[in-house]
C-alpha positions in Angstrom: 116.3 83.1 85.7 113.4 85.3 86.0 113.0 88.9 84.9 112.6 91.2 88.1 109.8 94.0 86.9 110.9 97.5 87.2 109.0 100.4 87.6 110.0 102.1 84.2 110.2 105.7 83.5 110.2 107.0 79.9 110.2 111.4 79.2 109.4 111.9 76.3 111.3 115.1 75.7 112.5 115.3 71.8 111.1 112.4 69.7 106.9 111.9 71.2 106.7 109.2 68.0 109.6 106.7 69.3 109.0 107.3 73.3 105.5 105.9 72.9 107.2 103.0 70.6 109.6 102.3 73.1 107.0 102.6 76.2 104.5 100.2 74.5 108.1 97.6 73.3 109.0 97.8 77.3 105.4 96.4 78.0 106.7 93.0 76.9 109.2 92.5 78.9 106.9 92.7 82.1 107.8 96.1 83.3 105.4 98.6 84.3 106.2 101.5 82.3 105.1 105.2 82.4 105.2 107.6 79.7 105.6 111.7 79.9 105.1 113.8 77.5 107.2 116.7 77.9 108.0 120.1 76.3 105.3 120.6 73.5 102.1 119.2 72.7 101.8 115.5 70.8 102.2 116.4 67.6 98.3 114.9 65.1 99.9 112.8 63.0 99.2 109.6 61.5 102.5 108.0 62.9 101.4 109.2 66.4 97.9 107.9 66.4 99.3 104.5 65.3 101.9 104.9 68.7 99.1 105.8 70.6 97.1 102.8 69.8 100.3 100.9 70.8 99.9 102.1 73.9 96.5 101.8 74.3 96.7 98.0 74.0 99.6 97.8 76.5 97.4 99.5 79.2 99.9 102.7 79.1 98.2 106.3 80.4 100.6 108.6 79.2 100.6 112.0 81.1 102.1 115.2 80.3 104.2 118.1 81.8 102.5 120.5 78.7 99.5 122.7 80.1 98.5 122.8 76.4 98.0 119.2 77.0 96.1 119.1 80.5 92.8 119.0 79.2 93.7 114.9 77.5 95.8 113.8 79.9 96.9 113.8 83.9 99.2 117.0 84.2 102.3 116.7 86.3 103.7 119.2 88.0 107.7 119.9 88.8 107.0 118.3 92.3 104.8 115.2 90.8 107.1 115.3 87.8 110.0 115.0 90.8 108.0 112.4 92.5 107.7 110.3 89.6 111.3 109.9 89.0 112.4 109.4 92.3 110.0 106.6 92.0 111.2 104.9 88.8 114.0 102.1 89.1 115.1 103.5 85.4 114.3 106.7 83.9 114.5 107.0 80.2 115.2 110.1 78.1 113.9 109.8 74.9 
């Protein structure tokens, strides 16, 4: 039986270090997969630039909610942020 792809949403709202883990795992399974960054800016650490080279290689953009952050990636809005979930087949909290 084949594995339907589902348009994956993942908001990463406490732990920025595991939602890109996760994001880039979900990759494997098919799915298309967007990431969020929410609440504060990405943290520079060494465990984060290995994440984000995880996600690099599984063709994931993330994009943020934090206007600190707006100047690296595509800024969402409440109403894009809204648009985005409504979207989604799954929304994930992480």
């Amino acid at each position: 039986m084949a594995v339907t792809e589902k348009k994956i949403l993942l908001l990463a709202r406490r732990d920025h270090t595991e939602a890109m883990r996760v994001a880039a795992g979900l990759t494997i399974f098919g799915h298309h997969v967007r990431l969020v960054f929410m609440n504060e800016p990405v943290a520079q650490t060494e465990a984060n630039a290995e994440q984000a080279e995880l996600l690099d290689l599984a063709d994931i953009e993330p994009e943020t909610t934090v206007p600190e952050m707006a100047d690296e990636l595509t800024h969402l809005d409440a109403m894009a942020l809204g648009e985005a979930i409504a979207d989604a087949d799954i929304v994930i909290n992480v």
